[in-house]
PDB file of N, CA, C and O in Angstrom:
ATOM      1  N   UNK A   1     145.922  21.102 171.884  1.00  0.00           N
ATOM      2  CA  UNK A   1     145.953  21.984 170.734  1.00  0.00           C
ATOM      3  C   UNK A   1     145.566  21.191 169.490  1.00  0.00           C
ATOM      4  O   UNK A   1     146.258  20.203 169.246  1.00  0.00           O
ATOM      5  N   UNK A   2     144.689  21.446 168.777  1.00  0.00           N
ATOM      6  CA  UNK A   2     143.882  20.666 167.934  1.00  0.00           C
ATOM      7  C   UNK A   2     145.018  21.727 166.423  1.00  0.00           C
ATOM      8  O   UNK A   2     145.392  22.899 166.392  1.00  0.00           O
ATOM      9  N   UNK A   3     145.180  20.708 165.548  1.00  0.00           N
ATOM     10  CA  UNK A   3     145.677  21.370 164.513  1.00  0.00           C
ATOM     11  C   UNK A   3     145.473  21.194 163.049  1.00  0.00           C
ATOM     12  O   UNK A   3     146.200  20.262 162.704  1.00  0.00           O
ATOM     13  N   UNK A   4     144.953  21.566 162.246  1.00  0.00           N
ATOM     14  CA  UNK A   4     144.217  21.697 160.828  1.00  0.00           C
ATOM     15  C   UNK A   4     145.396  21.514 159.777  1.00  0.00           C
ATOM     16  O   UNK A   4     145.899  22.637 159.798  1.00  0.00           O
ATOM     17  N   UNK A   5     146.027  20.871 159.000  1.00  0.00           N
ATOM     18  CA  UNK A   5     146.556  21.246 157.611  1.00  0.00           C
ATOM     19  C   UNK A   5     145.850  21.397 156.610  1.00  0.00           C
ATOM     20  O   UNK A   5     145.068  20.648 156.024  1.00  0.00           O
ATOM     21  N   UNK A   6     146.186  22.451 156.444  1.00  0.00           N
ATOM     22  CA  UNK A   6     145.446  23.539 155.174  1.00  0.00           C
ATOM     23  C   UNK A   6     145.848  24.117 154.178  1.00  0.00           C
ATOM     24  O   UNK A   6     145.698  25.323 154.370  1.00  0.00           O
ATOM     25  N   UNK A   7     146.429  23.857 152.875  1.00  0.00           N
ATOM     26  CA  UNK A   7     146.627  25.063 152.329  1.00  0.00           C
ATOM     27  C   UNK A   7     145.966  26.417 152.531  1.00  0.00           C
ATOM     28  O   UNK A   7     145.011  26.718 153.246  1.00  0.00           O
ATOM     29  N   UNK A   8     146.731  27.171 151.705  1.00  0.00           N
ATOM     30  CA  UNK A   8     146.266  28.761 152.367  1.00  0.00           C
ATOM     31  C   UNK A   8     147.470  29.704 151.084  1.00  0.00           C
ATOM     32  O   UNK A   8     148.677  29.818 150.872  1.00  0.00           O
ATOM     33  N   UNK A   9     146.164  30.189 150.529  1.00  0.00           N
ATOM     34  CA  UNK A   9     147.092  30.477 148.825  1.00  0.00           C
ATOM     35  C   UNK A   9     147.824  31.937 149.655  1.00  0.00           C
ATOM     36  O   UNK A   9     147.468  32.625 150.611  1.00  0.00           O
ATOM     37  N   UNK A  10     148.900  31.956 148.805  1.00  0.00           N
ATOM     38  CA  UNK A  10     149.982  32.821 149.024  1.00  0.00           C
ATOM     39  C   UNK A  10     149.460  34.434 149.882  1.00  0.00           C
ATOM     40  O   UNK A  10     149.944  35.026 150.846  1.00  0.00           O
ATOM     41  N   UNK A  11     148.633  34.639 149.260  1.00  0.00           N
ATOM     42  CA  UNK A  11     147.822  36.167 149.668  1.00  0.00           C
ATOM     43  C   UNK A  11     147.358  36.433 150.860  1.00  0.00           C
ATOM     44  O   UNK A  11     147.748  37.411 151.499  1.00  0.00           O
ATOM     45  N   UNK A  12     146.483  35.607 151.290  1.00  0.00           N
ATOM     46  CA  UNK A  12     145.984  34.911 153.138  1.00  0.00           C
ATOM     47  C   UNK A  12     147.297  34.574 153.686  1.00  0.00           C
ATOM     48  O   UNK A  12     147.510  35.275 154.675  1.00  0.00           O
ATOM     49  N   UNK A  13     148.124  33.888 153.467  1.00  0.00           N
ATOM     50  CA  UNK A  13     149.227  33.361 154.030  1.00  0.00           C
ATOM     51  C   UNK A  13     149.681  34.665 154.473  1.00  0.00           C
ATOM     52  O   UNK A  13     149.505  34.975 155.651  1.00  0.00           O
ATOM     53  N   UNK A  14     150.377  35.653 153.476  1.00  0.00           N
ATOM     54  CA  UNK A  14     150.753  36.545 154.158  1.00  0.00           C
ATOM     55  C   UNK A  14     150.187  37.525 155.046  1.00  0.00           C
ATOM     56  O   UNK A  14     150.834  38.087 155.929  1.00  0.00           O
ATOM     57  N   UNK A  15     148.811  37.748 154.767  1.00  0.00           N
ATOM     58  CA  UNK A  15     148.221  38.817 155.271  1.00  0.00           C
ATOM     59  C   UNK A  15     147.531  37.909 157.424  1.00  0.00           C
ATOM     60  O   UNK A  15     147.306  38.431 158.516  1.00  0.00           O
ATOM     61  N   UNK A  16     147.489  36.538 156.925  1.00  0.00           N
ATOM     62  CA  UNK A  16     147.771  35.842 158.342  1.00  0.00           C
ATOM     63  C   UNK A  16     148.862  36.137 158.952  1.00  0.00           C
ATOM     64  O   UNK A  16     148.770  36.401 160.151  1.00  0.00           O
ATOM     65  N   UNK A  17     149.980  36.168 158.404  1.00  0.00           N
ATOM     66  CA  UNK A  17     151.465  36.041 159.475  1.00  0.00           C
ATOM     67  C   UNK A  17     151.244  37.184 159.388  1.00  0.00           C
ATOM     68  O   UNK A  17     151.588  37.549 160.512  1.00  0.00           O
ATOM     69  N   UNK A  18     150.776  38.432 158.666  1.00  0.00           N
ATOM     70  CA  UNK A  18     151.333  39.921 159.387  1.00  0.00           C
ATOM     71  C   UNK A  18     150.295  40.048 160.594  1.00  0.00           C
ATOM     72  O   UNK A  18     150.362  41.100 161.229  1.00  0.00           O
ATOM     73  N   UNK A  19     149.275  39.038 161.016  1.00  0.00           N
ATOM     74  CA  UNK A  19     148.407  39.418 161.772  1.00  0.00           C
ATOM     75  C   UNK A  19     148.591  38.289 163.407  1.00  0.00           C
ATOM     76  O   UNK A  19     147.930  38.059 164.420  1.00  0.00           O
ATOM     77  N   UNK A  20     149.772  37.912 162.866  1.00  0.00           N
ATOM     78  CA  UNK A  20     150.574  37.223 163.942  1.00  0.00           C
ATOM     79  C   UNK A  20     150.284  35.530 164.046  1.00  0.00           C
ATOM     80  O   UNK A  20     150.621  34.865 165.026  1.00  0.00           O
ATOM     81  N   UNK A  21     149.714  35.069 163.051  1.00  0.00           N
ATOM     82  CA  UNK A  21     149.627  33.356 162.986  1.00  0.00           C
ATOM     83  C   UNK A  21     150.849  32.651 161.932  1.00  0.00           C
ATOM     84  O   UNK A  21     150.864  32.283 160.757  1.00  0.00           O
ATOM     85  N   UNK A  22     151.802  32.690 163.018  1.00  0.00           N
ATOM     86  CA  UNK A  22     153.411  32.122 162.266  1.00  0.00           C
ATOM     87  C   UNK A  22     152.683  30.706 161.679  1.00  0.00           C
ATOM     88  O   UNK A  22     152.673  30.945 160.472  1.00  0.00           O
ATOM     89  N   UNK A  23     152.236  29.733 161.803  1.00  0.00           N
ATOM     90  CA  UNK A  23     151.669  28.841 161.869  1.00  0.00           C
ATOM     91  C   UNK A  23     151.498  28.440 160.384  1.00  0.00           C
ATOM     92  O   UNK A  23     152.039  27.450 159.891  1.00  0.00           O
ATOM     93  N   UNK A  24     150.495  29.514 159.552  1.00  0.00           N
ATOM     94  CA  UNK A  24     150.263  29.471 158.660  1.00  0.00           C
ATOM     95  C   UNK A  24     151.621  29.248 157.226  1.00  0.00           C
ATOM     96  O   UNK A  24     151.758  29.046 156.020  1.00  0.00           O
ATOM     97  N   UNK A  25     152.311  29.464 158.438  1.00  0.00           N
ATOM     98  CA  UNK A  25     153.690  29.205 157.074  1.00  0.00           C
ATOM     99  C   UNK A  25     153.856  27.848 156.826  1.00  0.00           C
ATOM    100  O   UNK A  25     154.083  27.392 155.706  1.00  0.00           O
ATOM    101  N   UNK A  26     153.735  27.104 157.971  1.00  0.00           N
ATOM    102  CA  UNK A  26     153.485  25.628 157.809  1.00  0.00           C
ATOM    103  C   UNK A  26     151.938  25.232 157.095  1.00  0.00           C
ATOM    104  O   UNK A  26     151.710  24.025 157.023  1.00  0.00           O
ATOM    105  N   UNK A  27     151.198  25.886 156.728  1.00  0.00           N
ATOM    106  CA  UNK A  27     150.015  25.512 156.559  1.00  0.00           C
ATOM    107  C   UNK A  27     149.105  24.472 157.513  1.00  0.00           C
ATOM    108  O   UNK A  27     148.553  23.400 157.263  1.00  0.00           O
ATOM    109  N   UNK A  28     149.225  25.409 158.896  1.00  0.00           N
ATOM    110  CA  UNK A  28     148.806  25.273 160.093  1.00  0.00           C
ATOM    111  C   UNK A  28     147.989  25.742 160.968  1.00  0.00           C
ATOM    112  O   UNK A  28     148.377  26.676 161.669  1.00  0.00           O
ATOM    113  N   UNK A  29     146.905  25.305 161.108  1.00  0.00           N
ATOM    114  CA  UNK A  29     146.127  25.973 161.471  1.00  0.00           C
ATOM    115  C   UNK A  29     145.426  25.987 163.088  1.00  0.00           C
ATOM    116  O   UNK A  29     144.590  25.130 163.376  1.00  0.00           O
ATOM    117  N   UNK A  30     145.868  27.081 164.139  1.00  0.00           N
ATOM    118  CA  UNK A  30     145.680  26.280 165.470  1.00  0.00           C
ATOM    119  C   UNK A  30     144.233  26.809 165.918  1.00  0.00           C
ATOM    120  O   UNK A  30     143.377  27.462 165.322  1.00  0.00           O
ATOM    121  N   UNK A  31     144.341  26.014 167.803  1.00  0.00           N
ATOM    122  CA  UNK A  31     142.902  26.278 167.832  1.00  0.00           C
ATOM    123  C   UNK A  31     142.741  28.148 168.185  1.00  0.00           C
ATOM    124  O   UNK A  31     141.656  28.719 168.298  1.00  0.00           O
ATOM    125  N   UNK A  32     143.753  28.647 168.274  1.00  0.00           N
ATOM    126  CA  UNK A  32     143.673  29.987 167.975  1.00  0.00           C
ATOM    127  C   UNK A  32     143.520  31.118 167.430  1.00  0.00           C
ATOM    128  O   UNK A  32     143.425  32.280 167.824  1.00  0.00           O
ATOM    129  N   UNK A  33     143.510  30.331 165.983  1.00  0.00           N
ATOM    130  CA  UNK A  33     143.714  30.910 164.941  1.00  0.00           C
ATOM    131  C   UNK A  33     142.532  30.712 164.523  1.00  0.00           C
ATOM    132  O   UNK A  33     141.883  31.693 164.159  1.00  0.00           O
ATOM    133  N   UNK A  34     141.913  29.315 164.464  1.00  0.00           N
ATOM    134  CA  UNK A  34     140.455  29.507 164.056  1.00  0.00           C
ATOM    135  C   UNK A  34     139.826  30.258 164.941  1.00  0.00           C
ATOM    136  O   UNK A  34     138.929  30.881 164.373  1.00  0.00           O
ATOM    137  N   UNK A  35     139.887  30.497 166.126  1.00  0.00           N
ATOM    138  CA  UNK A  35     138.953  31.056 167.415  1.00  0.00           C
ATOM    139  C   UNK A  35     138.597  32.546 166.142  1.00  0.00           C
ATOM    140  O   UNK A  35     137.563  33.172 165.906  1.00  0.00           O
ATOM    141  N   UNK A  36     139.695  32.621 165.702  1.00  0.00           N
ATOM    142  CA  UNK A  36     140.136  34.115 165.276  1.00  0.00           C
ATOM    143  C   UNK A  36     139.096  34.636 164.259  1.00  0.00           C
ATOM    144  O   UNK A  36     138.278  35.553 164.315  1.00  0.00           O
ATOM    145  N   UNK A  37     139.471  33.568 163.139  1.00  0.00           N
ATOM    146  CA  UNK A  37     139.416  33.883 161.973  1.00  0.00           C
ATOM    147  C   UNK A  37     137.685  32.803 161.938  1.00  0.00           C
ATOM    148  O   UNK A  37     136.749  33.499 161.545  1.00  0.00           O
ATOM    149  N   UNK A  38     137.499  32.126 162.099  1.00  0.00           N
ATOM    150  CA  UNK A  38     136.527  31.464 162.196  1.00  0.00           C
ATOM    151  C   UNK A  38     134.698  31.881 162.675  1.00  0.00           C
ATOM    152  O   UNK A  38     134.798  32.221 163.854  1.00  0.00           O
ATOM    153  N   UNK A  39     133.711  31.947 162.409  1.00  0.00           N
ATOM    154  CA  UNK A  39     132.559  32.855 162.684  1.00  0.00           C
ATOM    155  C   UNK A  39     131.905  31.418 162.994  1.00  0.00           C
ATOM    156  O   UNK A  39     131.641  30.814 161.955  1.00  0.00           O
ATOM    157  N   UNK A  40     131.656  30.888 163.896  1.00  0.00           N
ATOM    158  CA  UNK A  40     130.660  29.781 164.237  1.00  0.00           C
ATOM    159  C   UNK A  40     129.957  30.045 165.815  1.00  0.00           C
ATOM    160  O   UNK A  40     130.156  30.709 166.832  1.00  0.00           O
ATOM    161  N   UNK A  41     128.899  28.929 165.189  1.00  0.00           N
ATOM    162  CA  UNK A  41     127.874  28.769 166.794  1.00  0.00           C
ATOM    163  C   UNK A  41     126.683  28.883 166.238  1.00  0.00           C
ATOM    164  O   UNK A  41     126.328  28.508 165.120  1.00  0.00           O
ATOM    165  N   UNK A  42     125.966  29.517 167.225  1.00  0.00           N
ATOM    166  CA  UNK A  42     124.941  29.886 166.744  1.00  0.00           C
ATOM    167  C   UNK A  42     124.264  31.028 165.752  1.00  0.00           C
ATOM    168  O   UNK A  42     125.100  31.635 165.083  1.00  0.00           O
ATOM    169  N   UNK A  43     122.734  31.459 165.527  1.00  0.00           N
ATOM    170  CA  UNK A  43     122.905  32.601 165.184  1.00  0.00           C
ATOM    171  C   UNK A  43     123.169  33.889 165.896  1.00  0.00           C
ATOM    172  O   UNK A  43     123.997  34.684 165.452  1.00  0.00           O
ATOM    173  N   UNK A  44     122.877  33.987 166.365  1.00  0.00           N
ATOM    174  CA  UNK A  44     123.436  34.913 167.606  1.00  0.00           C
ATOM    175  C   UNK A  44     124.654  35.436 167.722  1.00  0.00           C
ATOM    176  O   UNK A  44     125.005  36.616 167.725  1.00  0.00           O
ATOM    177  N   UNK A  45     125.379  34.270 167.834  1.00  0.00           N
ATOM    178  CA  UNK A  45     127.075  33.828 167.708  1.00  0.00           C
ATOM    179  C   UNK A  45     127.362  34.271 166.768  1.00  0.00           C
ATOM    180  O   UNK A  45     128.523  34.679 166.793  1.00  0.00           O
ATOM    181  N   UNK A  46     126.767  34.444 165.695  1.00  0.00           N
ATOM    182  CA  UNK A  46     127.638  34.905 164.227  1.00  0.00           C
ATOM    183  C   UNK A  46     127.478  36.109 164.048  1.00  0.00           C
ATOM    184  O   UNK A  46     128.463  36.779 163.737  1.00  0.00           O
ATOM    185  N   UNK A  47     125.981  36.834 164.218  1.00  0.00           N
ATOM    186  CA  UNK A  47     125.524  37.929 164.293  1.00  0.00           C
ATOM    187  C   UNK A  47     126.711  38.378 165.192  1.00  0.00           C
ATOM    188  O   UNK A  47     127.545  39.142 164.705  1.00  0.00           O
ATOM    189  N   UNK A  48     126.798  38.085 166.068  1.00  0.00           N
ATOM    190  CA  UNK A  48     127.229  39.066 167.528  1.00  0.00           C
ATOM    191  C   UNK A  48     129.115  39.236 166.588  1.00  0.00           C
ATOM    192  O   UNK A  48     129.726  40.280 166.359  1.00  0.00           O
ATOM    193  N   UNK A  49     129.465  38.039 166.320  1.00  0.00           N
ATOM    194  CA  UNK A  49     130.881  38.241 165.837  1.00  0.00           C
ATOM    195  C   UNK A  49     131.124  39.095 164.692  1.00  0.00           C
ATOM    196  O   UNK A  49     132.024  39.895 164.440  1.00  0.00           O
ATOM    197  N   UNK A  50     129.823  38.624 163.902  1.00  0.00           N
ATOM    198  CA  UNK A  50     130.255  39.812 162.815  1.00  0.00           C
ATOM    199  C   UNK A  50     130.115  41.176 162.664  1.00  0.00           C
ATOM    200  O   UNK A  50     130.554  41.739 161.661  1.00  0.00           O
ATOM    201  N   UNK A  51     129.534  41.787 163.577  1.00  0.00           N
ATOM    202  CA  UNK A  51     129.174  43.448 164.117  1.00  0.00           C
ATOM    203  C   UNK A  51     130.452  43.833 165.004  1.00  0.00           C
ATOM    204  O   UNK A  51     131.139  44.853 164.949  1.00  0.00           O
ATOM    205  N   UNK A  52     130.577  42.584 165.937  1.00  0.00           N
ATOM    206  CA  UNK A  52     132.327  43.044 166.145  1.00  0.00           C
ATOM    207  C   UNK A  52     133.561  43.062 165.365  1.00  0.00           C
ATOM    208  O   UNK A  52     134.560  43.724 165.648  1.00  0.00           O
ATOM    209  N   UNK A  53     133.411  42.248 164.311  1.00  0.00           N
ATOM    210  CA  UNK A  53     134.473  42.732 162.904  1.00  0.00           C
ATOM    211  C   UNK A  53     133.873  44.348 162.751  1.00  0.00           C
ATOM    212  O   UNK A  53     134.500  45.308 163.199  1.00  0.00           O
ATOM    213  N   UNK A  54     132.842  44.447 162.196  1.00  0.00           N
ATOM    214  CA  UNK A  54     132.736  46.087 161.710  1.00  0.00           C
ATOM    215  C   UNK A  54     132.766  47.005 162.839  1.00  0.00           C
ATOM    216  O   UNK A  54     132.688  48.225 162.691  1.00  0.00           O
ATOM    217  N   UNK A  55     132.860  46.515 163.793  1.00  0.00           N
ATOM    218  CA  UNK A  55     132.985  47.556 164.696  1.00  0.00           C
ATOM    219  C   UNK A  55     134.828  47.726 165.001  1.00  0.00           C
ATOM    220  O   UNK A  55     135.413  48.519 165.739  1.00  0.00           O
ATOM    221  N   UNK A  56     135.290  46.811 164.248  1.00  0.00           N
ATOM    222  CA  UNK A  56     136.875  47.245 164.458  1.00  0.00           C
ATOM    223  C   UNK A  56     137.248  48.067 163.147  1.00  0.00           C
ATOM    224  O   UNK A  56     138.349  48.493 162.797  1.00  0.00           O
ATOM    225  N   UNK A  57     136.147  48.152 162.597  1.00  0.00           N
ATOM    226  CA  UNK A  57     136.224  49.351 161.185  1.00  0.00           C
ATOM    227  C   UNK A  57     136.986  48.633 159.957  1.00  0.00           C
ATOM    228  O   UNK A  57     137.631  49.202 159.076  1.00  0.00           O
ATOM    229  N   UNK A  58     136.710  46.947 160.140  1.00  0.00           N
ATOM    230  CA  UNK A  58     136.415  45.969 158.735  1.00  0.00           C
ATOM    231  C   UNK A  58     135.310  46.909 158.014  1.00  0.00           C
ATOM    232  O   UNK A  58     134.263  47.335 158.503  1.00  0.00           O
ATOM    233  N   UNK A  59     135.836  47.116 156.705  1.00  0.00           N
ATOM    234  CA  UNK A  59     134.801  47.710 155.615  1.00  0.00           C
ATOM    235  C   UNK A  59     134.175  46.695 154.530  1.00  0.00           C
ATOM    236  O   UNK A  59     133.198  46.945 153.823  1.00  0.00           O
ATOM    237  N   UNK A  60     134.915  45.515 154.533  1.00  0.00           N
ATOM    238  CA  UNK A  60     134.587  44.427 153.539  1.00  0.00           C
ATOM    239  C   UNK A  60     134.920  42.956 154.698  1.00  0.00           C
ATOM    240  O   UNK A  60     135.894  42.846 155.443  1.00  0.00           O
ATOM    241  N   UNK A  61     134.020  42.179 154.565  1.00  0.00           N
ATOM    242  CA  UNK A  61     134.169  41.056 155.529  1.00  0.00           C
ATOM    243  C   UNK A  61     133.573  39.607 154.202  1.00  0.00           C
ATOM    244  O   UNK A  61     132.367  39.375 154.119  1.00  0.00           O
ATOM    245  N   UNK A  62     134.433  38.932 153.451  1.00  0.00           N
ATOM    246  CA  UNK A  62     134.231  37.776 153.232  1.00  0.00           C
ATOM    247  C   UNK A  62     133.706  36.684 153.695  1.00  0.00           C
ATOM    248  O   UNK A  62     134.222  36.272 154.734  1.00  0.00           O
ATOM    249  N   UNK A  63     132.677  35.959 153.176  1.00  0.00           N
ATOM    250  CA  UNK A  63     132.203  34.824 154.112  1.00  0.00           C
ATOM    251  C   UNK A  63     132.150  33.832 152.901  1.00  0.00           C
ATOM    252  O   UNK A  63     132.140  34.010 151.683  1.00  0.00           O
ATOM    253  N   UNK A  64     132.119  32.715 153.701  1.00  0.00           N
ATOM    254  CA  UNK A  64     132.337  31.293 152.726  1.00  0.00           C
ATOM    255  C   UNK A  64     131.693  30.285 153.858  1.00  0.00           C
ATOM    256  O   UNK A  64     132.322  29.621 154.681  1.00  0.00           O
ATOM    257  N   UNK A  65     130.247  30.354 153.672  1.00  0.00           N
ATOM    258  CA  UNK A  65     129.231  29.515 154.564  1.00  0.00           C
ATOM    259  C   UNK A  65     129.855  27.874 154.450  1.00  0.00           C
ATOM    260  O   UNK A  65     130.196  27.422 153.357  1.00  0.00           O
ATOM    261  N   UNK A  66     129.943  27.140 155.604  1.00  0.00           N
ATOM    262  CA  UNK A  66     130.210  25.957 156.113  1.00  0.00           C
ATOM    263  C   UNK A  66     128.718  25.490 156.424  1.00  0.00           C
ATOM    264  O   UNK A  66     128.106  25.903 157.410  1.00  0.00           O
ATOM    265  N   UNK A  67     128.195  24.615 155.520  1.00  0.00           N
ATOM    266  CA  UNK A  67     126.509  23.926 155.794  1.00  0.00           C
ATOM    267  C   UNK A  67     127.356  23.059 157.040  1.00  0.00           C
ATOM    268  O   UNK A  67     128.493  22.630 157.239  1.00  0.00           O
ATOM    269  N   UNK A  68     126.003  23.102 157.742  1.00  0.00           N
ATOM    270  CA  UNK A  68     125.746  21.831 158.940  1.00  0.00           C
ATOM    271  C   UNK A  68     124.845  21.199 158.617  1.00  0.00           C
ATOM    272  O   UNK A  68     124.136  21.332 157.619  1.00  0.00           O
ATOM    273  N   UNK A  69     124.781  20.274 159.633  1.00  0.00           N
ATOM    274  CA  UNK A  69     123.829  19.497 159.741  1.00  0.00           C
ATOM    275  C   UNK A  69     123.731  18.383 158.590  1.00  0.00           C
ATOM    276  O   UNK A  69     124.487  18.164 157.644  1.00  0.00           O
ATOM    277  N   UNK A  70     122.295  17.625 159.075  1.00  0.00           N
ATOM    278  CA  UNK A  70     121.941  16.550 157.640  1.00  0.00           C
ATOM    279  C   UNK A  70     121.807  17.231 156.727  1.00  0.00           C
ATOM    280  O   UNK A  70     122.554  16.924 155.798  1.00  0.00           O
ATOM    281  N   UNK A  71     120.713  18.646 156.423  1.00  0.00           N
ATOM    282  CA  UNK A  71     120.454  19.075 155.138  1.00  0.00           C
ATOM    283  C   UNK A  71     120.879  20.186 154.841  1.00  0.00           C
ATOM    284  O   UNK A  71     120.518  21.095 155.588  1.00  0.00           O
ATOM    285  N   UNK A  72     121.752  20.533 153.713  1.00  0.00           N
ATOM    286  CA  UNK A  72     122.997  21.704 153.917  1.00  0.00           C
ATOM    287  C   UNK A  72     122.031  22.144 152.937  1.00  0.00           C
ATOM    288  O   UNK A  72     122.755  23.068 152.565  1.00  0.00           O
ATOM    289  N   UNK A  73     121.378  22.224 152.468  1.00  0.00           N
ATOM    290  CA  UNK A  73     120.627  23.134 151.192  1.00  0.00           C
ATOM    291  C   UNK A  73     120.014  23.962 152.400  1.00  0.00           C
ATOM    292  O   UNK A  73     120.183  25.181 152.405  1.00  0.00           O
ATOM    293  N   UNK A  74     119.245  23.290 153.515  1.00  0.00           N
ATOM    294  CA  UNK A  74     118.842  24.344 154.557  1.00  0.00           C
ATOM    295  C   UNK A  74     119.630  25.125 155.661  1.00  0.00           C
ATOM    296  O   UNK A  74     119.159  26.086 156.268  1.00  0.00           O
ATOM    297  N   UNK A  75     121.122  24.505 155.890  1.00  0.00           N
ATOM    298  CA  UNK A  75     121.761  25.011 156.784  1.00  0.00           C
ATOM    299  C   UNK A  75     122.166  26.429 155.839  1.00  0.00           C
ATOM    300  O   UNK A  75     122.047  27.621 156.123  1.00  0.00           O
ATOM    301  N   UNK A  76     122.555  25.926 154.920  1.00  0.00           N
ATOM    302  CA  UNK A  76     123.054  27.582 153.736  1.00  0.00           C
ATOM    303  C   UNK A  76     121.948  28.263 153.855  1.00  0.00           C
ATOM    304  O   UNK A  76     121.991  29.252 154.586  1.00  0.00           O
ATOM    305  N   UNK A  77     120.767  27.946 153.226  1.00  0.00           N
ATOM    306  CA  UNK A  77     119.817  29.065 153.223  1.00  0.00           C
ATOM    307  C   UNK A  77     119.491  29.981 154.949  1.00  0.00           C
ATOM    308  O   UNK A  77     118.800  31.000 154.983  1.00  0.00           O
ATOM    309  N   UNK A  78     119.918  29.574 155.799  1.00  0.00           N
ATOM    310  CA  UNK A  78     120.070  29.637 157.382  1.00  0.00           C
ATOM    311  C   UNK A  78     121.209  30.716 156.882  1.00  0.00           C
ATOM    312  O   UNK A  78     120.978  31.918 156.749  1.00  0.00           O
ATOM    313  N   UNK A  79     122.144  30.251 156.694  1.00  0.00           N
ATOM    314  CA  UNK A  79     123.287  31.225 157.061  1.00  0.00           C
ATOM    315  C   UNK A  79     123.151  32.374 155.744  1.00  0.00           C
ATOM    316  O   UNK A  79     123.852  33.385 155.776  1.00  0.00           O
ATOM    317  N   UNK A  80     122.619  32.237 155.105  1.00  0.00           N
ATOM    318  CA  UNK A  80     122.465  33.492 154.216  1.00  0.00           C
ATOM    319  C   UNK A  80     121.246  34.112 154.338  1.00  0.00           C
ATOM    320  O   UNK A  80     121.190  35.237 153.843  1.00  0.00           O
ATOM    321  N   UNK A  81     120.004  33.577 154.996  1.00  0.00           N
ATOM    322  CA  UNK A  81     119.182  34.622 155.530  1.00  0.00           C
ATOM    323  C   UNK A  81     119.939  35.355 156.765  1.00  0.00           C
ATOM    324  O   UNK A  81     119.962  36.586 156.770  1.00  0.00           O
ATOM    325  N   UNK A  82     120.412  34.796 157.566  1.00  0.00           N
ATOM    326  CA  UNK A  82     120.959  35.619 159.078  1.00  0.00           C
ATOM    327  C   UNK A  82     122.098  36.561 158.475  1.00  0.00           C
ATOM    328  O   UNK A  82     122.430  37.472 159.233  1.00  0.00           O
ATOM    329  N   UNK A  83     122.871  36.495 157.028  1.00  0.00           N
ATOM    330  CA  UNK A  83     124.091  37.562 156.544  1.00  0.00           C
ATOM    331  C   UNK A  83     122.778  38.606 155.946  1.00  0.00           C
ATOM    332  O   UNK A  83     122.627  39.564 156.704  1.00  0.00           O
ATOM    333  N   UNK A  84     122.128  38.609 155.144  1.00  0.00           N
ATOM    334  CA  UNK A  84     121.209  39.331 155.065  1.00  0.00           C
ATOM    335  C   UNK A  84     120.519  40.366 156.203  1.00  0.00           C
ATOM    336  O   UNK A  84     120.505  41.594 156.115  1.00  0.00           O
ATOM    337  N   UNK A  85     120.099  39.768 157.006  1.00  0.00           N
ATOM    338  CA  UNK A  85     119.293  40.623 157.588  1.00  0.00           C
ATOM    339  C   UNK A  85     120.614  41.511 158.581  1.00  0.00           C
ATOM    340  O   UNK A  85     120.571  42.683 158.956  1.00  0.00           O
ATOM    341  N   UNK A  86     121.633  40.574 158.797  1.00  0.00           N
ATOM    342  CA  UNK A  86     122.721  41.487 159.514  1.00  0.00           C
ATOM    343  C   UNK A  86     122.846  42.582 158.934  1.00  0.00           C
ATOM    344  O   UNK A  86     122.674  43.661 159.500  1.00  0.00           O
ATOM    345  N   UNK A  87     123.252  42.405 157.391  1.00  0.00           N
ATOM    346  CA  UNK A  87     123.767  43.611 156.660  1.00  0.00           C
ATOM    347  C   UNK A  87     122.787  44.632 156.441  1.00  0.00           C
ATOM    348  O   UNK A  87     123.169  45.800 156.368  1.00  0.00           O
ATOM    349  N   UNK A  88     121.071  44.229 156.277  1.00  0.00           N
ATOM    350  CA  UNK A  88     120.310  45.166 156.303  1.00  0.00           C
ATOM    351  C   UNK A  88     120.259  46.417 157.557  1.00  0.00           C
ATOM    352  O   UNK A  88     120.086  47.631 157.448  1.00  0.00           O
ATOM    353  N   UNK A  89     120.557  45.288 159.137  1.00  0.00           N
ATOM    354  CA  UNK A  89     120.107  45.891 160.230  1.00  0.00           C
ATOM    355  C   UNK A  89     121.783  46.880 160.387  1.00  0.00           C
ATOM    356  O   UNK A  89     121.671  47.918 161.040  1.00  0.00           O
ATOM    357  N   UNK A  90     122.940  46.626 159.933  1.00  0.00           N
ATOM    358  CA  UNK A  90     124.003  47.471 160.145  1.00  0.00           C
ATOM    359  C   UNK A  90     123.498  48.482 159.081  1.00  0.00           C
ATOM    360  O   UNK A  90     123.357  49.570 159.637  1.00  0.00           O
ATOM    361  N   UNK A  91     123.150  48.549 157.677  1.00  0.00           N
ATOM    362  CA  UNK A  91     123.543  49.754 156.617  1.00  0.00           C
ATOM    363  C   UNK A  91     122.373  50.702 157.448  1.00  0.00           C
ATOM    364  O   UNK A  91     122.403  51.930 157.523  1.00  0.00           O
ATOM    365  N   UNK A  92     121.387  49.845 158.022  1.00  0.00           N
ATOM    366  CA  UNK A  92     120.411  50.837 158.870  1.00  0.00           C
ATOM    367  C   UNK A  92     120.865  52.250 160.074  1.00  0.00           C
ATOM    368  O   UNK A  92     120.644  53.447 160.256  1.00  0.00           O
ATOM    369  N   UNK A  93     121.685  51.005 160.702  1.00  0.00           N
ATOM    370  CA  UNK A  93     122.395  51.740 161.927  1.00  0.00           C
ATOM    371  C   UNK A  93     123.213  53.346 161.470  1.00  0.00           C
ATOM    372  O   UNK A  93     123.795  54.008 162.328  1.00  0.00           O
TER     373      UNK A  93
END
């Protein structure tokens, strides 16, 4: 079990434990919880996860891009072309 200390401002904190990650009271973060809350991999992988948030009838989904790699000016522009075209190809649907 791999485990993260994190703060986690008061608001997330709670709205985590009502969603069942006791954890977070410690400012704890397991490998379950990221599985959860976490959108990584590929593009594909992110695409595919984030159509399954709106398909649980999420109406607003926050993102806060994590650059990879050596050059994060290109890993961001990566992850904000692929949120783009997601959101184009869902308001389509």
């Amino acid at each position: 079990m791999t485990t993260i200390r994190r703060r986690t401002t008061p608001i997330y904190q709670r709205i985590l434990m009502a969603a069942g990650f006791a954890e977070v009271a410690n400012n704890t973060w397991s490998d379950r919880m990221i599985a959860v809350v976490v959108l990584g991999g590929n593009e594909a992988r992110v695409e595919e996860r984030l159509r399954e948030l709106l398909s649980f009838g999420a109406t607003e989904v926050l993102v806060s891009p994590i650059a990879a790699g050596s050059n994060r000016t290109v890993s961001l522009d990566r992850t904000m072309r692929l949120l783009g075209r997601t959101a184009q190809a869902v308001a389509k649907e």
